[in-house]
ZAMARGU-4260 file (C-alpha; in steps of 0.2 Angstrom, whole numbers, plus 5000, padded with zeros to 4 digits):
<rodrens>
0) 5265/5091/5848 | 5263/5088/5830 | 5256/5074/5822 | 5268/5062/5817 | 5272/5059/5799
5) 5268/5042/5791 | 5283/5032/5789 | 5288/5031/5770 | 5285/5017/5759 | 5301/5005/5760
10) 5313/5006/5747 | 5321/4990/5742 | 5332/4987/5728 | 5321/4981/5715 | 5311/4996/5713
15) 5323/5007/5705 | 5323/4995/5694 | 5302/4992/5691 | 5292/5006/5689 | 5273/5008/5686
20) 5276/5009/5668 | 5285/4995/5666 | 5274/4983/5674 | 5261/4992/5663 | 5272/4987/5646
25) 5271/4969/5655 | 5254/4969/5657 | 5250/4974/5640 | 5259/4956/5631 | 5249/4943/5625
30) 5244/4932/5640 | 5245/4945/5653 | 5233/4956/5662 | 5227/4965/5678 | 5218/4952/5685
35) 5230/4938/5682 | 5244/4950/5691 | 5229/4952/5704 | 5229/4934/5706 | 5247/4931/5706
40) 5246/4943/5720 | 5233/4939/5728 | 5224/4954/5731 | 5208/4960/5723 | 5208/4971/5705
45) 5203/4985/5712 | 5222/4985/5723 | 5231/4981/5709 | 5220/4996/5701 | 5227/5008/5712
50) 5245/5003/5710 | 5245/5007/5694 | 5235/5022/5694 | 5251/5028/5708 | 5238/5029/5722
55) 5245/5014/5732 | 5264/5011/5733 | 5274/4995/5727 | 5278/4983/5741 | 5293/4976/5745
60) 5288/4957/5744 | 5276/4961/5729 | 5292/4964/5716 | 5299/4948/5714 | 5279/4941/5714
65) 5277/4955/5700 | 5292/4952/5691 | 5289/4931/5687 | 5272/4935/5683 | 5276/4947/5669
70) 5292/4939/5662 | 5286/4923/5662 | 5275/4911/5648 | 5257/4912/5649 | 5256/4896/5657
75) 5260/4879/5654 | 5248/4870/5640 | 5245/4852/5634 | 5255/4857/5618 | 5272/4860/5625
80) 5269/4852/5639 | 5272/4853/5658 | 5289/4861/5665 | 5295/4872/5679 | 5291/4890/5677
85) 5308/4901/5679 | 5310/4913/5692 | 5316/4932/5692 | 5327/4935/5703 | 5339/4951/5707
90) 5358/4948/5707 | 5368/4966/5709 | 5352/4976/5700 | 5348/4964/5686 | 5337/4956/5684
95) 5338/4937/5680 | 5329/4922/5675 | 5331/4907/5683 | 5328/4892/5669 | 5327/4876/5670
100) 5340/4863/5665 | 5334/4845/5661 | 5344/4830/5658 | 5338/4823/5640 | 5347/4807/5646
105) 5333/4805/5661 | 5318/4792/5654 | 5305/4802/5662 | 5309/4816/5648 | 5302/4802/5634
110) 5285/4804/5641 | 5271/4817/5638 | 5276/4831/5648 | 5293/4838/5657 | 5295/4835/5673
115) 5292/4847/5684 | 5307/4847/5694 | 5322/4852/5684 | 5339/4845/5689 | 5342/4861/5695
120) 5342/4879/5686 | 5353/4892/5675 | 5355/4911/5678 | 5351/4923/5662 | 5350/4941/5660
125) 5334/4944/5657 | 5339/4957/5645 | 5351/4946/5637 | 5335/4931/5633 | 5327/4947/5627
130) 5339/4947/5614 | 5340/4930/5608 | 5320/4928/5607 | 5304/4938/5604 | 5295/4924/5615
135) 5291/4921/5630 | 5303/4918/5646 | 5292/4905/5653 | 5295/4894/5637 | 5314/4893/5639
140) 5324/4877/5647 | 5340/4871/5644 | 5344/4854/5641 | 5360/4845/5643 | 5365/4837/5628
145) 5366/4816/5628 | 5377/4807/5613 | 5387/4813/5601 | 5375/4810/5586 | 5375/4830/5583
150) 5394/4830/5585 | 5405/4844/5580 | 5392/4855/5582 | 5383/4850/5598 | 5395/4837/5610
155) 5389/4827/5624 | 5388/4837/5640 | 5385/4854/5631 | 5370/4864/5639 | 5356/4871/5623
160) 5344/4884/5629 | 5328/4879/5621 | 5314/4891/5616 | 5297/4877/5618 | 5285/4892/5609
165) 5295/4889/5592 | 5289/4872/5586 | 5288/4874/5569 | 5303/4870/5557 | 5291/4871/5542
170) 5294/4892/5546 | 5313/4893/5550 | 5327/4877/5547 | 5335/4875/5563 | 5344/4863/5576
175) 5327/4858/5586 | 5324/4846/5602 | 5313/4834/5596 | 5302/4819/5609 | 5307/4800/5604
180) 5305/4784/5612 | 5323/4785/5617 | 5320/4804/5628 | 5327/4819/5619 | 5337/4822/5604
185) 5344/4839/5597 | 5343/4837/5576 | 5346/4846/5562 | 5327/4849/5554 | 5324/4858/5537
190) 5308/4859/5524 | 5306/4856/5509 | 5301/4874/5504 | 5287/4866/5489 | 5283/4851/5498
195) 5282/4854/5517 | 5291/4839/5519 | 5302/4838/5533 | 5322/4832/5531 | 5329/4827/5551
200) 5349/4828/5549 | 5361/4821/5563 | 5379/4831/5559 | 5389/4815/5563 | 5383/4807/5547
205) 5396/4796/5546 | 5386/4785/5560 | 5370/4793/5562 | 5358/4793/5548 | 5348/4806/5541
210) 5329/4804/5538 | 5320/4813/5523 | 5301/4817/5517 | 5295/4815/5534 | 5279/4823/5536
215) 5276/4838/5548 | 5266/4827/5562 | 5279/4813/5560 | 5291/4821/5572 | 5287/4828/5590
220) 5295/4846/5591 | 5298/4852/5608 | 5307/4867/5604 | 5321/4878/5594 | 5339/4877/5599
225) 5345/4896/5600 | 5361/4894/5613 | 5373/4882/5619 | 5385/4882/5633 | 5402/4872/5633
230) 5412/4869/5647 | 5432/4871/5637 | 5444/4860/5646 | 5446/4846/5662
</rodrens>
């Protein structure tokens, strides 16, 4: 008799989808590297090594492991504070990031950090976030909108998705998320292009009020607004 064949490597959805290349492109973004993939594997260097030198074949419980640690942030610092890292998950060959929705409403949100567990979480195409925002994935919660002080253009109960590595409205004017004593507020924030001053606008001014030639440090920026979700009828 022959000697058997080894049996092939499983095939598993994901991996038409993730080749050695692109976990290469991943690897190379700011934050990211082969021993941080190492360690969210938790294997040695020398495994991941081989992986992407081809010599040693992707694994079907590795892919969703490989897949969060290259879409998602660098990790979560003291200056945007502590939240839930999103998930990628594969729903009908996409690939999808599973972010975290906060209820600006809930005190806990007034304090330092976010809490780290979300309500509950939103799906986005990958793909789509890629779109909508140069940054990182793991820098992205949504937020679900309390009052109606940003009324017609945010209402209550509308969802914002919220990119927390864009904190500075002294570079780009902008409907931001900012910390008060009260939890978190969605404003309008511009600056003073000569001063630096900082102008926060709520769109209902007939009973909200606006506050001008703030300085930069006097507000607490937790992030840029670049989406909302409405839910249109009962």
């Amino acid at each position: 008799m022959g000697r058997s064949r080894p049996a092939p490597a499983l095939e598993t959805p994901y991996s038409a989808m993730v080749t050695v290349e692109q976990i290469k492109e991943g690897l190379a973004r700011p934050g990211k590297s082969q021993k941080g993939l190492a360690a969210a594997l938790g294997v040695d260097n020398s495994t991941v090594s081989r992986l992407l030198a081809g010599r040693r074949p992707l694994r079907v419980h590795e892919v969703p492991q490989i897949l969060a640690y290259i879409e998602s942030g660098a990790g979560g610092g003291a200056a945007r504070g502590r939240t839930a890292m999103p998930d990628i998950v594969q729903i009908a060959g996409e690939r999808y990031a599973m972010v975290p929705v906060y209820d600006a409403a809930s005190p806990v949100l007034g304090d330092e950090e976010l809490p780290e567990s979300p309500a509950y979480r939103n799906a986005f195409r990958v793909d789509w976030l890629r779109q909508v925002t140069q940054g990182e994935i793991g820098d992205l919660i949504v937020v679900v909108i309390d009052g109606d002080a940003m009324e017609p253009t945010l209402r209550h109960g509308d969802r914002v998705l919220v990119d927390m590595g864009s904190r500075r409205p002294q570079q780009k004017d902008g409907i931001y998320l900012l910390r008060t004593a009260g939890g978190l507020q969605a404003k309008r924030v511009a600056a003073n292009p000569l001063t630096g001053l900082i102008t926060v606008i709520s769109d209902n001014r007939d009973h909200y009020p606006s506050f001008c030639d703030l300085q930069p440090d006097d507000i607490a920026v937790v992030g840029r607004v670049l989406w909302l979700g409405r839910q249109v009828g009962a």
